[in-house]
C-alpha positions in Angstrom: 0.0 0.0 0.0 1.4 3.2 -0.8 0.9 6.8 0.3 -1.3 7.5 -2.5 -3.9 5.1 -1.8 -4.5 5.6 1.7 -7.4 6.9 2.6 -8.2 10.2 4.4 -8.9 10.0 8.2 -11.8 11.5 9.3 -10.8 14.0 12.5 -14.0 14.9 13.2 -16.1 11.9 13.4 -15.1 11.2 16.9 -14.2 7.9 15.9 -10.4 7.2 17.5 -8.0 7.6 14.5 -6.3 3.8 15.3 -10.1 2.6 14.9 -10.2 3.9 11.9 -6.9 3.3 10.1 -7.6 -0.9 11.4 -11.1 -0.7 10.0 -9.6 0.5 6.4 -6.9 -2.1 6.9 -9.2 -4.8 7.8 -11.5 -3.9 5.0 -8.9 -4.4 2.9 -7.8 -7.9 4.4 -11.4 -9.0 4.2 -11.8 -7.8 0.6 -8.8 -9.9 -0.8 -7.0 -6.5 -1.9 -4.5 -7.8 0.7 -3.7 -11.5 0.3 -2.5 -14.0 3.1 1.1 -13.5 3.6 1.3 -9.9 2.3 3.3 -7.0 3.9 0.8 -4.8 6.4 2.3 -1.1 6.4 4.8 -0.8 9.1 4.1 2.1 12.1 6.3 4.5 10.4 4.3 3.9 6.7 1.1 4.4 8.3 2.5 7.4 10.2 3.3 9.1 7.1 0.7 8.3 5.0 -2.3 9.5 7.8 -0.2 12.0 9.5 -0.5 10.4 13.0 1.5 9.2 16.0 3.9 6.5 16.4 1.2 5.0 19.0 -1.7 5.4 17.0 0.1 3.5 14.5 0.9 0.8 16.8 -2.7 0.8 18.3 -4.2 0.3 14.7 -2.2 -2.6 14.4 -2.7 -4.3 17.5 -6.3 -4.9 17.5 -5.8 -6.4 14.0 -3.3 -8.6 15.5 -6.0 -9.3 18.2 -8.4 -9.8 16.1 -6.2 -12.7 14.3 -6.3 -10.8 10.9 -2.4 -10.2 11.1 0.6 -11.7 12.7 3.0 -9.1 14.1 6.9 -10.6 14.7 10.0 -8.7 15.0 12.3 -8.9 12.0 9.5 -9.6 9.9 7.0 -7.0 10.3 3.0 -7.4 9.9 2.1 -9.6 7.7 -1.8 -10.9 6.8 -2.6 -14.2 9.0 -3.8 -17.3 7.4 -8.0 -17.7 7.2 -10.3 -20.2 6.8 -10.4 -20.7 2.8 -14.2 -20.6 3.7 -17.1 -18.8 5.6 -18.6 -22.0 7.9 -22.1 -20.6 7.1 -23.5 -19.9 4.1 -26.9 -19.4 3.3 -29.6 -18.7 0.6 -31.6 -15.3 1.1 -34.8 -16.7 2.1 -32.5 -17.6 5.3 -33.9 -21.4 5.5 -35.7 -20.3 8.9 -32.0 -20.5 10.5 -30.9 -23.5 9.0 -32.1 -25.4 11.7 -31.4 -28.8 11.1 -27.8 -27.7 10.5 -27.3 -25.1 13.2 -28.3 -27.1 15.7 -25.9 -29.6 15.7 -23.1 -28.1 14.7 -23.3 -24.4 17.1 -23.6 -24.1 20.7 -25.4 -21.5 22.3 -25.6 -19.3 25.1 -28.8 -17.8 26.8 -27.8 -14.0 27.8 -31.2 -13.2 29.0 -35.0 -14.8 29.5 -37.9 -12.9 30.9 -40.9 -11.4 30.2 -42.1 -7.9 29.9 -44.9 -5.8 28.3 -44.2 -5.6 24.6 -43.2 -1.9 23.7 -45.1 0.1 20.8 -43.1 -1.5 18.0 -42.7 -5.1 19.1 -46.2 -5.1 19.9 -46.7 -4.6 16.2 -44.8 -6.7 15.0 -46.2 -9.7 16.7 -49.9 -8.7 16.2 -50.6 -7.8 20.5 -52.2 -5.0 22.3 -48.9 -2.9 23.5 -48.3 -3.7 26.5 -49.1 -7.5 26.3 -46.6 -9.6 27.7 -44.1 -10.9 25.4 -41.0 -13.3 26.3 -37.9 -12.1 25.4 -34.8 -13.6 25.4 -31.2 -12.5 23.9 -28.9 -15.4 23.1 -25.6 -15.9 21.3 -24.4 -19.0 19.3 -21.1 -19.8 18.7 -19.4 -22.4 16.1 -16.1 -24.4 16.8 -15.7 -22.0 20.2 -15.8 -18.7 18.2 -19.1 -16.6 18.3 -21.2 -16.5 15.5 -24.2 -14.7 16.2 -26.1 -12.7 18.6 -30.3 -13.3 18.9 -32.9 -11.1 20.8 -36.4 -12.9 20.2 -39.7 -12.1 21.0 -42.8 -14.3 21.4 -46.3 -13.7 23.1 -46.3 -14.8 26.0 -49.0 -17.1 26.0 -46.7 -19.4 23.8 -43.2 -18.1 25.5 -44.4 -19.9 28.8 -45.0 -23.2 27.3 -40.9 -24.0 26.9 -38.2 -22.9 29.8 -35.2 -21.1 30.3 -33.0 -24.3 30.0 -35.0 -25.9 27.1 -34.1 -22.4 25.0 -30.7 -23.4 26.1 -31.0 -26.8 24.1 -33.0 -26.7 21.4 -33.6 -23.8 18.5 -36.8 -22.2 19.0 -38.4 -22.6 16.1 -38.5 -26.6 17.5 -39.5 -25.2 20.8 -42.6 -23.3 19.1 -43.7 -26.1 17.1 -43.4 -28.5 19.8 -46.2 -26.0 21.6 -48.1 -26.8 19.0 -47.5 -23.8 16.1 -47.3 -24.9 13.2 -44.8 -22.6 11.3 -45.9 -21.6 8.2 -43.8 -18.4 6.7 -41.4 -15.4 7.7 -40.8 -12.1 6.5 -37.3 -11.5 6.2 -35.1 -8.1 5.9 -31.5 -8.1 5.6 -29.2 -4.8 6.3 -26.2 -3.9 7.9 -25.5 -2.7 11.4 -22.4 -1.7 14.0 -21.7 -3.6 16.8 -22.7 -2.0 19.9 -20.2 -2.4 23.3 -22.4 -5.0 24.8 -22.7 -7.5 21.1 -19.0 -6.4 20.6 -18.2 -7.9 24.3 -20.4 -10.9 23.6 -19.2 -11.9 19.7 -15.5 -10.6 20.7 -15.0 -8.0 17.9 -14.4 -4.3 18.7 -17.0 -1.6 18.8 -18.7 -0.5 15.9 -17.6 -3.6 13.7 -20.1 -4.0 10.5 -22.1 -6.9 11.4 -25.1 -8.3 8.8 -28.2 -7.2 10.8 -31.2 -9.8 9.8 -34.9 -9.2 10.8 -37.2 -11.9 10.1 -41.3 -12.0 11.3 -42.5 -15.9 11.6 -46.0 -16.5 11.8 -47.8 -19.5 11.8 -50.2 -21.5 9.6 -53.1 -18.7 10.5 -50.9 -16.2 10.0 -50.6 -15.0 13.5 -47.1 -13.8 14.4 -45.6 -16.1 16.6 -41.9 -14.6 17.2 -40.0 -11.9 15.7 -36.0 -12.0 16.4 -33.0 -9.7 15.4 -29.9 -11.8 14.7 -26.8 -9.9 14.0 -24.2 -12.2 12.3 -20.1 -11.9 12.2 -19.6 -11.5 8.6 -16.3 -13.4 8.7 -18.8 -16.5 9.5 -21.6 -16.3 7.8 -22.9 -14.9 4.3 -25.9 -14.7 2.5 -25.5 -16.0 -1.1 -28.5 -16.1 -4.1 -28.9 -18.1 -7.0 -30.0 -15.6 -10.4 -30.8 -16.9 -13.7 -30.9 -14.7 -16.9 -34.7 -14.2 -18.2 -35.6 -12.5 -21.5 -39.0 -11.7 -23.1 -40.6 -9.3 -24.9 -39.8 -6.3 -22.6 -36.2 -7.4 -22.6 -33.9 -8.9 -20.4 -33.9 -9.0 -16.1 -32.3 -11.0 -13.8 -34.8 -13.4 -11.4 -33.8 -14.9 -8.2 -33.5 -19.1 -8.9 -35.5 -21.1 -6.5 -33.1 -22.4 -3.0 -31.7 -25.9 -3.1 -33.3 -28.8 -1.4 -31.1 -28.1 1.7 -28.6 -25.3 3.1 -25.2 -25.4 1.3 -22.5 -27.5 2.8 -19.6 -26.2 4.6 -17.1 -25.1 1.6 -13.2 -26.9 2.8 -10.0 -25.0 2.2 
């Protein structure tokens, strides 16, 4: 990387000007701009090209060494660690209601918080209640081979949230948990954007503050199309992707892309 093509800080953000310099770094790791194996910028490059401190420098470079994206040693310099060849999770847009066969025996998860409380304005509308109406709410996170993958807040009325417990949330998915109470899931209503991590998910899916994560959405409802939960998951991009399938249609008012129709079951784990 040379001079030229660094990008300019921004000094007025607020955003500490390490974070920044490992988040354009990173980017540029993650993007395959900067191959395994290849030379980071030493302190003193990055010093001259963003005009700032030897210890800014050094702090950029740090948390991408903490983060495992680069391996610092003396003699050597900062080079770009060694990655998976493959994201462990890939799936098609329409989400395959969390993959469940496949998530559930190959994550773990955690159970962060399980209560229940009045459903606010929004979630209340979301699921169909009276606001007000006590909804269960629980935040987990899920991790694959030890590393966290995911963070979930879910909400179900509570009616149907008091038919499984704290533990059994702990065990199996709860789309398993809702059917086994006898709703019969029919369909979902999926968005898909992007968020930042926020202190507490950065604490709990170990990346720093104000990482991009992919921010998914998704209403389920069952057979009568009455919600039955809404959850937020917010996924480390490193480990899972969304992929689609688009096939080349032409008629008479020319040619558009359409989305294919998902496999028969979630794509395998791709090995290096």
């Amino acid at each position: 990387m040379t001079d030229a093509g660094m990008d300019v800080l921004d000094t007025g953000s607020g955003i500490p000007l390490f974070h920044q310099i490992a988040v354009l770094i990173r980017d540029q790791i993650l993007s395959g701009r900067l191959a395994v194996g290849e030379r980071v910028p030493t302190e003193a490059e990055l010093c001259a090209g963003y005009g700032v401190s030897r210890i800014t420098a050094k702090r950029a470079l740090d948390e991408l060494a903490r983060e495992g994206l680069v391996v610092r040693a003396r003699g050597r310099g900062t080079q770009v660690a060694p990655r998976p060849a493959a994201v462990p999770f890939v799936s098609t847009v329409e989400g395959w209601l969390e993959n469940i066969s496949r998530i559930a025996e190959t994550t773990e998860v955690r159970v962060l918080e399980f209560g229940y409380m009045p459903a606010t304005p929004g979630i209340a509308a979301l699921l169909a209640l009276e606001p007000g109406a006590e909804v269960q709410r629980s935040v987990r996170v899920r991790s694959f081979e030890g590393r966290p993958l995911s963070w979930l807040e879910t909400w179900v009325p509570g009616e149907i949230g008091r038919r499984y417990s704290e533990a059994e949330l702990g065990r199996e998915p709860l789309l398993r948990l809702l059917e086994r109470s006898g709703q019969r899931v029919a369909s979902a209503r999926q968005t898909i954007t992007a968020a930042i991590a926020s202190p507490s998910v950065a604490r709990a899916l170990e990346v720093p503050a104000g990482s991009a994560l992919l921010d998914v959405r998704r209403t389920v409802a069952a057979e009568d199309g009455r919600p039955v939960e809404h959850i937020a998951i917010l996924y480390r991009p490193d480990l899972y992707q969304f992929e689609m399938s688009l096939a080349r249609v032409t008629d008479r008012d020319g040619g558009r892309w359409e989305a294919e129709a998902p496999p028969a079951a979630p794509a395998p784990r791709r090995e290096a």
